[in-house]
N, C-alpha and C positions, 0 to 999 in steps of 0.2 A: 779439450773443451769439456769443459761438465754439464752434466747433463740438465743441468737447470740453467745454463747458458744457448742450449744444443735447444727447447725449449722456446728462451725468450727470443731467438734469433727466427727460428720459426714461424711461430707465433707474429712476430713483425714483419714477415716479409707475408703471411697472409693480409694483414692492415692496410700494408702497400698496395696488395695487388685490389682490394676493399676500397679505396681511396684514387688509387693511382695506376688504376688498371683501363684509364681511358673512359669515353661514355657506357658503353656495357658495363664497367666493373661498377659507378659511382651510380648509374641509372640502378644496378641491381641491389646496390648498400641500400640506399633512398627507401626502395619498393622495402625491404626486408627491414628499414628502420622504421618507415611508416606501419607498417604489418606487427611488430613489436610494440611499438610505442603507443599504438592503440591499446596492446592489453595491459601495457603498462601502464595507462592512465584508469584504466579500470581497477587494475590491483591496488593504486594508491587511494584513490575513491573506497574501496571498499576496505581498506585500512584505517581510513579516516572514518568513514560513519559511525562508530560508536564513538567518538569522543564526541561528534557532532551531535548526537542524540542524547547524550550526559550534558551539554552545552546548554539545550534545550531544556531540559528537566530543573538546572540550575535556575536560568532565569527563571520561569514559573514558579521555583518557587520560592526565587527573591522577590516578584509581587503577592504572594499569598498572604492570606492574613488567617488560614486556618490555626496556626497556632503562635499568633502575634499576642501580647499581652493587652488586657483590656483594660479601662479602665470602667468604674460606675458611675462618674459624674463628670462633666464637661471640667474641662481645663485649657492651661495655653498649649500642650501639648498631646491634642486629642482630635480624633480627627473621625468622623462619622462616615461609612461606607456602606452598599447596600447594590448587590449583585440583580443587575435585571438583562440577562443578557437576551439577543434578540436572534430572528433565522429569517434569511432574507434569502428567497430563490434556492432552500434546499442549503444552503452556505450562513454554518452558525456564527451568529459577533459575541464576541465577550465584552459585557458593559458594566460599569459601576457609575452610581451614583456617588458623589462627595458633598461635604460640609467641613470645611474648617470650622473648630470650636477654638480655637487659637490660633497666636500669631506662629507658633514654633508646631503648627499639626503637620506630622511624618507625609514625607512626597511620598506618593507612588514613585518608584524607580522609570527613569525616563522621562521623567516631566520636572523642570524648571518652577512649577508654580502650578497650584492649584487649582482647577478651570473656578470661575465665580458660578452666579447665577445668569439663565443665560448663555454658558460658554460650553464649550467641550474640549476636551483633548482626544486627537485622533492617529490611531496607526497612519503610517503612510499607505498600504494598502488599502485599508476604509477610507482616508481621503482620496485616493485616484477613484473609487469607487464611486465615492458621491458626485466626484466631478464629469465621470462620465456617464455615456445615455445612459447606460443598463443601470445607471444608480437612481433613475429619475423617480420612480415610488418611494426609495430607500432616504429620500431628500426629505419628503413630506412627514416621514417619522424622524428622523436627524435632522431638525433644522436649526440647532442654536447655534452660535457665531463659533466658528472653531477660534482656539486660543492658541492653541500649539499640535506639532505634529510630535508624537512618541517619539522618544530616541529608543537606538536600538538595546540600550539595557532593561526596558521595559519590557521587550517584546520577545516570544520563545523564536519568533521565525520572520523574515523579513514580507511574508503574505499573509501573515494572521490580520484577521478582523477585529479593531477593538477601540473602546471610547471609554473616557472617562466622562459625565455628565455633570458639573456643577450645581447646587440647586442651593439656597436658602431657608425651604421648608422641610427638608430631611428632618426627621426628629427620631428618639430612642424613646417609645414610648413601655419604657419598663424595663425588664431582666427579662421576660417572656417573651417580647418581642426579639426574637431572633433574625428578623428578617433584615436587620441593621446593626453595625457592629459598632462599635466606639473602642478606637485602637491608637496604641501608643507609637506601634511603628509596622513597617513590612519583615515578612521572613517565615519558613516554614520549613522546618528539621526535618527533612522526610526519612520514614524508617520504611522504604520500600522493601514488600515482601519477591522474595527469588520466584523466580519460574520455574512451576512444577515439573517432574521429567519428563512429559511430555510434550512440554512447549519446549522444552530445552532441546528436545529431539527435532523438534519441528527446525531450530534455529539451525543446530548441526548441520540437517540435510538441506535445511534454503542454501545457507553460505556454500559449500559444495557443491551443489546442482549449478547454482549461480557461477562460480569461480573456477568448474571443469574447463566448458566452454571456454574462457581466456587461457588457460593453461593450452590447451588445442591449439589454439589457434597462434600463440606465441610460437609451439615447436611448428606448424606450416611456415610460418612466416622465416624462420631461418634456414629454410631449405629453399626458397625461394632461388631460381637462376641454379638447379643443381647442376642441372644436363652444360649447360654452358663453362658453369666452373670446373667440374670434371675431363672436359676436354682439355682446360689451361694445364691444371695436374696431370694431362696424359704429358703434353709436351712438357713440362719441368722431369717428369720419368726421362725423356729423348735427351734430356741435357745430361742424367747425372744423378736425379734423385730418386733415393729411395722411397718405398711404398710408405715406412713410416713419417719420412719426412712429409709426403705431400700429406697425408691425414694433418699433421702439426698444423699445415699451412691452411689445410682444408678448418680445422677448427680455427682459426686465427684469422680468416676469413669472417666466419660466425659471429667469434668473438666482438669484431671490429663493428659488425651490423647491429647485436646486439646492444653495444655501446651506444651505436647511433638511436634505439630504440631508445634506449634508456634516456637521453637527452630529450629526444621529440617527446615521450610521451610522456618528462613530467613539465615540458608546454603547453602539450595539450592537457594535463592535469590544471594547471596553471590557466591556461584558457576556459577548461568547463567552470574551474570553481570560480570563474568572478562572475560566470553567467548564472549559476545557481543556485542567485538570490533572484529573481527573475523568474525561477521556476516552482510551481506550487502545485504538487499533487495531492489531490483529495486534502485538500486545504492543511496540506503539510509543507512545509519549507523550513529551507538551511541557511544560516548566513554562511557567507565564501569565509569569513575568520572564521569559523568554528570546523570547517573541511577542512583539518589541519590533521595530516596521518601522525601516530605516534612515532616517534625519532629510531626507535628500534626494530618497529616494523617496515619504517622506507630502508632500511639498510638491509635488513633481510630481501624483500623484494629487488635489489641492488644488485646483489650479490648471487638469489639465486637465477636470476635470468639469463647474467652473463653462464652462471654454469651449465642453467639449463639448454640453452644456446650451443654450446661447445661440445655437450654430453650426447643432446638430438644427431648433428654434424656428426660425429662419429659412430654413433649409431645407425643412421642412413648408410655408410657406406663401408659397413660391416661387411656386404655382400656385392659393393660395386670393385671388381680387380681391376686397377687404373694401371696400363701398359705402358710402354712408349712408342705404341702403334695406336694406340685407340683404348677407351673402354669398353670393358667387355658386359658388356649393357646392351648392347642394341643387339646380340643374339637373343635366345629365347630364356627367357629366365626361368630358373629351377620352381616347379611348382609348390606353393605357400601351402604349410602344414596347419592342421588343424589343431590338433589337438593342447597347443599350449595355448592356441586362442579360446578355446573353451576351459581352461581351467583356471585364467582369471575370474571370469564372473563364477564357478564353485566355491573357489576360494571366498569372494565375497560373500556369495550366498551360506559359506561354512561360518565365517565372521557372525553374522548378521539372525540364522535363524536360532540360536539357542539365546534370545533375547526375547522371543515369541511371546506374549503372552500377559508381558511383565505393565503394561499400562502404568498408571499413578502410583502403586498400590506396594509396589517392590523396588524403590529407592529409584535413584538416580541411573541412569544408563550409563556403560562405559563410555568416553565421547570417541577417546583414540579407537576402539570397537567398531562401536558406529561409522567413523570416518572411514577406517580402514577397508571395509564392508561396502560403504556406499560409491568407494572412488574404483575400486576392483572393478564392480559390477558396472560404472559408468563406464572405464578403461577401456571394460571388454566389448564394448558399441565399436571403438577404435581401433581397436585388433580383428572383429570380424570383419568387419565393412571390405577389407583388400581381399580376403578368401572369399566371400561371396559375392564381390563386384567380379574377381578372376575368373571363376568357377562356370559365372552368369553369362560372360561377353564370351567367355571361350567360344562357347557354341552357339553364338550368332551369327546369320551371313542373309546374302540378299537384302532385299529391299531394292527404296529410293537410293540415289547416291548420295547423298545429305545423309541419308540412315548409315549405308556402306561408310562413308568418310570416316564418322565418331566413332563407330562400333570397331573399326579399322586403326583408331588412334586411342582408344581404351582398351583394347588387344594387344597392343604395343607396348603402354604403359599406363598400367591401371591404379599403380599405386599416386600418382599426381592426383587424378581423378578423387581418389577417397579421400585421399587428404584436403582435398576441397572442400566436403560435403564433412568430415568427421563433425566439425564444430558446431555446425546444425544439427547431427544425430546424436549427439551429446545432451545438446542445451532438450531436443525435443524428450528424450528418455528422462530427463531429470526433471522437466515441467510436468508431465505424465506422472511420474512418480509422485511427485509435489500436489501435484491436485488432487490425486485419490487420497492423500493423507489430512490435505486441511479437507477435503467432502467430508470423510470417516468419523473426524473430530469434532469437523461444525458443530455437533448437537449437543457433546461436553460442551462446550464454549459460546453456547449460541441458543440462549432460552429465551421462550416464548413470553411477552411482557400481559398477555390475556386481552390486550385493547384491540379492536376493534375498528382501524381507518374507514372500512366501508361503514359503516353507522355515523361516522363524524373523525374527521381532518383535524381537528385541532378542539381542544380543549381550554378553554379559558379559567385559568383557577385565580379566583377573588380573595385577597387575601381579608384577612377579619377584622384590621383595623383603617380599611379604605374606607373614603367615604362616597365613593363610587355605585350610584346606583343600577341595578342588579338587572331593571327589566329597564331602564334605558340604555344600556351599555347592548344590550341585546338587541334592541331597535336598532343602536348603528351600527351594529355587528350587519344586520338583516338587509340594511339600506345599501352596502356597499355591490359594487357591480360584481358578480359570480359568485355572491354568498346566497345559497337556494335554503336555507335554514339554520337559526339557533335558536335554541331549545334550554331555557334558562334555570335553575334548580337553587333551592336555598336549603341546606339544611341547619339545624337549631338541635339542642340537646335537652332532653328532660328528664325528671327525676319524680318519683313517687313520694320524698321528700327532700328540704335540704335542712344543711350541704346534703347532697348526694353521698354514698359510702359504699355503694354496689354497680354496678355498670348502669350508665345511663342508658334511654331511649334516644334514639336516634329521629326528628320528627322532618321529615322531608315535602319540600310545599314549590309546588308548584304546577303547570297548567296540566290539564288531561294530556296532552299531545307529550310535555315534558315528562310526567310521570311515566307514560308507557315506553320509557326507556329503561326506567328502572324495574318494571313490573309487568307481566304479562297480566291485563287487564280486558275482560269483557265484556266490560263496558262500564261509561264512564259521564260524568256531568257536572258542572260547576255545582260547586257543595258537598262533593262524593268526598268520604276519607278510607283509608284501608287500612287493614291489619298484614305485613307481610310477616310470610312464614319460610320463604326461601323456595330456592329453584324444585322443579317438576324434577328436572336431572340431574345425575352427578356432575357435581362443579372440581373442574380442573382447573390448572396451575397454582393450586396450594388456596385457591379463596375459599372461604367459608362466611358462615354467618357471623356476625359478633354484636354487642350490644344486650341491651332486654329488649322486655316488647310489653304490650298494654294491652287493655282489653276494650272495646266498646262501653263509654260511662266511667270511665275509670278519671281522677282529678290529678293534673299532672303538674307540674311546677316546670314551666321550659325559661331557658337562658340559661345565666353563670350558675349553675345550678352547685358544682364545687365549691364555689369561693363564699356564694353567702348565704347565710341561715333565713327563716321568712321572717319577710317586713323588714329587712336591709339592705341600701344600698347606696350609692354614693350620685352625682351627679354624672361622671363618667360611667360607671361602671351600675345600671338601674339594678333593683332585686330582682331575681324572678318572678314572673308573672304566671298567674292561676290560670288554668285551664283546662277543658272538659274534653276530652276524646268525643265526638260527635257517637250517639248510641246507634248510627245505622252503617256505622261502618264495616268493610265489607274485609272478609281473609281472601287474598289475595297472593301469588305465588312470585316471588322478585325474579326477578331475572340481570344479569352482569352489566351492569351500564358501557359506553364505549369505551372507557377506561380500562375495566375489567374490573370494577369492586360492585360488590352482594351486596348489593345493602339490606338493612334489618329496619323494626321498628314500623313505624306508620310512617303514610302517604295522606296527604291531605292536598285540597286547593287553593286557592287562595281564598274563598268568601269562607270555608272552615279553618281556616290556620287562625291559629294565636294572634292577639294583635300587637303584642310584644313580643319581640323574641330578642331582644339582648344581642350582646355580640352574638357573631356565628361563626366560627371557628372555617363554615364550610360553604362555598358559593360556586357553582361553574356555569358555565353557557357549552353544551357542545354546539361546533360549528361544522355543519356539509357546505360542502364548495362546488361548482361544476368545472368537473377535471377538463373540461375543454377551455376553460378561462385560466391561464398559470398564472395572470396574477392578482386569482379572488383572494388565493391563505393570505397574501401579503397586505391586499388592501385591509381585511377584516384585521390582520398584523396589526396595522398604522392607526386602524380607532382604538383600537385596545390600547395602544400606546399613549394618544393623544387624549384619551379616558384615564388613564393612572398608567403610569411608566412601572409601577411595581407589579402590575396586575400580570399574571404571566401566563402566557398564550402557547401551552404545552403541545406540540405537536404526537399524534401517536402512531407509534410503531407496532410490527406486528411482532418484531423480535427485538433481541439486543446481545450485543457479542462482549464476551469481557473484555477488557483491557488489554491485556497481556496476546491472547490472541489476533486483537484487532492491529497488534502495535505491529507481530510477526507480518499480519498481511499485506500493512501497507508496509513496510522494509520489503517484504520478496515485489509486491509492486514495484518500487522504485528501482531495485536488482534487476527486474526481469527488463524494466523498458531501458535500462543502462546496457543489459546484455546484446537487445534485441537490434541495438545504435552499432554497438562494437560488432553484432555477428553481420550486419550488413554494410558495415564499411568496410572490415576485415575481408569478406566474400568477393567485392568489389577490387579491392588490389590483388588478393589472387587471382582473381578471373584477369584483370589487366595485364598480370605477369606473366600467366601464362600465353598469353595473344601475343605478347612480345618476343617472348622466346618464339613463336610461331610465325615471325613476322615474312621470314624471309618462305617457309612452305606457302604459306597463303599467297603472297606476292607472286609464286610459282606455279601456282594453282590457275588465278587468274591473268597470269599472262597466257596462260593455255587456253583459257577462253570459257575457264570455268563459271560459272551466273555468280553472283556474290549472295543471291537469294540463295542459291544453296551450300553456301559455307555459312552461311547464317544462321539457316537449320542445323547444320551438322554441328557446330557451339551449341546452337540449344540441345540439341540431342546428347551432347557429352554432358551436359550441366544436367538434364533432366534425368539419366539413366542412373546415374549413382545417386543422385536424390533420392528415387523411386527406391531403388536398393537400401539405399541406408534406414531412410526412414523406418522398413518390415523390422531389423534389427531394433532400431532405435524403438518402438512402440510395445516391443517384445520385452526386450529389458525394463522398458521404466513400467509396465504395466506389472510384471513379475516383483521389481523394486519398492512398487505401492503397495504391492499385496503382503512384500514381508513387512514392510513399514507400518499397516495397519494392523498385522498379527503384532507387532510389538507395542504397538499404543492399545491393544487390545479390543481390537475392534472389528467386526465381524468384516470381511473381503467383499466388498461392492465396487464393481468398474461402471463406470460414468462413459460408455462408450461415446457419447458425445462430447465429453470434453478431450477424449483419447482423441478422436477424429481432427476435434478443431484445433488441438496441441502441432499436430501431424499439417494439418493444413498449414497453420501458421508458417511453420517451417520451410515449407515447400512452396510457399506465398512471398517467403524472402527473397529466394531463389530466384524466382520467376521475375522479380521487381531487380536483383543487381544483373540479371543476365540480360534484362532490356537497358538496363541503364552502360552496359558492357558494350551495345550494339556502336554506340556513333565511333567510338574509337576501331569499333573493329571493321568497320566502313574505311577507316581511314587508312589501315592499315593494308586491305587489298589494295594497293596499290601496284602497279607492274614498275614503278620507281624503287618499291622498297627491294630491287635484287640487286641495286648498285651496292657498290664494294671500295671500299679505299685502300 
């Protein structure tokens, strides 16, 4: 027989005994294909997200009209659009306004037909929205008839917020008017720029931190039932078989479970994706069609778990001599060396540290480098954990006997124990690690905008060709319940001559209370006008003055001061109008409005302002709210809206993160709570397996009249002690792991011992939640019936 026969023959009769070994053998495939199939639905998920995220980018920018063709005058194939997207409870909607200017004007993608005037079109999302309570404010600003719901070619994600708004009085007043497009159809060529090396670094080490853990937890799960299969291979040795043979069969066992994983867990792959379109983080979502993994990457993951599978299995039992009397296991086993367990994580840290230093500045980072370095150094979390859980319980004794029990059955066999707990001191070393790196970074990718929320919540900016007036829009800003202030501002432009040919004046009008936003004034009176000259102190995030400035008595020309010469000007568009700088005006030092911009130029009030000022390019209201009302922003939202739908009710931040960053964080978001799912249901079938294998001790225990209160503890005490232990390693390495991570993005070594702490807690928080959720089965299983025998 040849040896590739000698092999398949093996190999099948471990299948058989996988299958056909009675309840033990199929109860132990089950545990071992559930325990697989789990990270097998994680491996196909994270195979799939990036076509799901190119999916996304696609549609977006089949609605885009950033580089659609325009036309300059209405036709049957032209179609007017005009972006006023709205933020309702913290959660932003994408809105446009439309006008068909023909019968042949280009759809939005997903829509049937045009909303009219009157009408909208709405995501499904925004419509479950309005129909429920928590949409009840969000009604009173959406109230026109829906026409249609989006289909999903319109839409980047099945939870996005979004309306299309019909109207009749859209207009394109000009070429300068940008606020409104006149377009021929949808589409937008995007020439996306790559991720600098250091985000590309960031993505390396997320997808690894993420994807260690499932690899962990995959090799537990095919050792599952050893102590029992090892017994079956002592008697196949009592028949006849060789040492090599029963390994064949021992991997063929494996094999057979692994197969079973792979089945379960691309149902449960199949099962998560049709659930999430249903799931929306940080108003991110997927449709279930676009969770589709690349064809070459499920075939890799196919291929390597069965071998991973068969490779573990012989691995394990490198050191188990399977007799025809017994294994020789349950003597004392040879004490676990150190020294190759510390030269994994060197090695990685050898990989990893002559990258030191190189941030942005010195090309692309090796990735296979990076990898090779960051998997080493997780690895060796996995390789210490059994030396120093051995090390630790050796010399334990006394106590409770609930303490004696576990310390007594991790004495015995300690490497179950860490195999337990590895995939939490994995996942916690690499969230650790992970967090010092996006902290380190935050401040490249994470610049301050200068505005000012404590001085005003929201910002109202007036665009220049509304006809929306300025200090009434502000009254019902003011009138709404939880709006405790707005503070209304006009400014106008003037010129020494026109056209204008030198930087204009900037002339700003409005009430005493409004101006000492923009000026630190000492006092102040209706009639008063000022000369500013700019801040007391040095102004940071890049603002400065700009503009000219005027003197007290000086004759200035404010409005379109550009466009027309004096004594001209049209019906629409009036000449500018004369006017005299008030001669008691006072110099005055500006100070950064809530925005963050300096302003220049004069302050005047209203009984000294101009009595013409022409267009004004520039109008705001800041709006305070009282933070105990959540929903004054919204109400004061809904006047603005029901005031002019274009007028747009800017919300301010105190910071703002790039793109590219923000995209890594929410992807490790979605990774970490997909992990957090697999590391607690994974936890949960081996803590099961192992009570099973246990069944018939325990049942023995308490026929002896042992409390069940105290096997109860003594499960928590095995669950709790390696935890305890793993985590010191696991907090050790990813703390070490961030530090070289931030010497390579080039960033000075800062630990966030609080997030070190709460990384660590989490971990150990899991623990605690599947070992309670372990209890009612293992109630069940003290039983004094489980010693019957057939």
């Amino acid at each position: 027989m040849s040896r590739l026969q000698v092999w398949a023959r093996d190999l099948g009769m471990g299948a058989r005994f996988a299958f056909g070994g009675g309840r033990e053998g199929w109860i132990r495939t089950l545990l071992t294909g559930v325990g697989v199939g789990l990270g097998v639905a994680l491996l196909l998920i994270s195979t799939a997200i990036p076509g799901a995220l190119a999916a996304r980018y696609e549609r977006g920018d089949a609605r885009s009209t950033m580089s659609s063709e325009r036309a300059d005058a209405p036709g049957p194939g032209t179609l007017l659009i005009a972006r006023i997207g709205q933020t309702y409870r913290h959660k932003d909607i994408e809105g446009h306004v439309v006008r068909a200017e023909g019968p042949d004007a280009p759809l939005p993608p997903g829509l049937t037909r045009i909303p009219g005037p009157g009408e909208m079109a709405l995501s499904p999302a925004l419509d479950a929205l309005l129909k429920s309570p928590d949409g009840a404010l969000l009604r009173e600003r959406l109230d026109a008839r829906v026409s249609e719901v989006v289909g999903d070619p319109g839409l980047v994600g099945p939870g996005e917020l979004l309306f299309y708004l019909g109207s009749d009085t859209l207009l394109k007043n000009g070429p300068e008017d940008y606020r409104v497009e006149r377009v021929t159809g949808f589409g937008y060529d995007a020439d996306r720029e790559g991720l600098d090396p250091v985000l590309m670094l960031m993505v390396v080490v997320t997808f690894i931190a993420l994807l260690m853990p499932v690899a962990v937890f995959i090799a537990t799960a095919v050792r599952f039932g050893g102590d029992r299969r090892d017994r079956r291979l002592a008697a196949l040795r009592l028949v006849g078989a060789d040492s090599r043979t029963v390994r064949r069969i021992a991997a063929g066992e494996a094999l057979a479970g692994s197969l079973v994983g792979l089945v379960l867990g691309s149902g449960f792959f199949v099962v998560g994706r049709s659930l999430v379109g249903s799931v929306s983080l940080q108003q991110r979502s997927v449709f279930p069609a676009d969770l589709d993994p690349a064809p070459w990457l499920a075939v890799l993951v196919a291929l390597a778990v069965p071998a991973a599978a068969v490779a573990v299995t012989l691995f394990a039992l490198r050191s188990v001599v399977i007799e025809p009397l017994g294994v020789v296991r349950t003597a004392r086993p040879s004490r676990r060396r150190i020294w190759w367990r510390l030269l994994l994580p060197l090695v990685g840290l050898g990989l990893l540290v002559p990258l030191g230093g190189r941030g942005n500045d010195h090309g692309r980072f090796n990735q296979w480098q990076v990898g090779g370095g960051v998997v080493l150094l997780l690895v060796g979390v996995t390789v210490l954990l059994p030396w120093l859980l051995e090390r630790f319980v050796a010399k334990l004794s006394g106590g409770p006997v609930s303490w004696q029990l576990a310390v007594r059955r991790l004495q015995v066999n300690s490497g179950a124990a860490a195999r337990l707990v590895n995939g939490i001191a994995v996942a916690v070393a690499g969230a650790i690690a992970l967090q010092m790196l996006f902290a380190g970074v935050e401040g490249d990718y994470t610049r301050s905008t200068g505005q000012d929320p404590g001085r005003a919540a929201v910002a109202v900016m007036v665009n220049r060709d509304t006809q929306t007036d300025l200090d009434d829009l502000a009254q019902r800003i003011t009138a709404m319940q939880g709006v405790t202030r707005a503070v209304p501002l006009t400014s106008a432009q003037a010129a020494h001559q026109v056209p204008a040919t030198e930087e204009t004046v900037q002339v700003t009008i409005g009430t005493c209370d409004a101006l000492g936003e923009v000026a630190v004034l000492d006092s102040c009176t209706e009639g008063d006008a000022f000369v500013l000259t700019g801040s007391p102190a040095p102004v940071t995030q890049g603002q400065g003055l700009y503009g000219a400035t005027a003197k007290p008595g000086d004759e200035l020309f404010v409005g379109n001061v550009r466009e027309y010469g004096s004594g001209t000007g049209t019906a629409d568009r009036p000449a500018p109008a004369k006017w005299q700088v008030p001669a008691g005006a006072r110099t005055v030092p500006s100070r950064p409005d809530p925005t963050g911009e300096l302003r220049s130029g004069l302050l005047v009030t209203p009984s000294a302002a101009p009595k013409e000022i022409g267009d004004f390019p520039d109008a705001r209201i800041y709006v305070q709210v009282d933070e105990s009302r959540p929903d004054a922003l919204d109400r004061a939202r809904n006047a603005v809206f029901k005031a002019d739908p274009f007028v747009t009710a800017m919300t301010l931040r105190d910071t703002k993160e790039a793109a590219g960053y923000s995209s890594i964080r929410t992807g490790l978001f979605f990774g970490a709570t997909a992990v957090l799912v697999l590391i607690g249901g994974s936890l949960l079938v081996s803590q099961l397996e192992q009570l099973r294998e246990r069944r018939r001790l325990l049942s023995s225990l308490v026929a002896f009249g042992t409390k069940r209160s105290t096997l109860s503890l003594s499960v928590l005490w095995q669950t709790a002690v390696p935890i305890a232990l793993g985590l010191v390693p696991a907090a050790g390495v990813g703390v070490g792991l961030g530090a070289v991570l931030m010497g390579m993005a080039a960033q000075p070594v800062r630990i966030d011992w609080a997030s070190v702490l709460g990384m660590t807690a989490a971990g150990a928080g899991v623990v605690v939640v599947v070992t309670l959720l372990s209890l009612p089965p293992l109630l069940r299983l003290m039983r004094p019936d489980g010693l019957r025998t057939e």
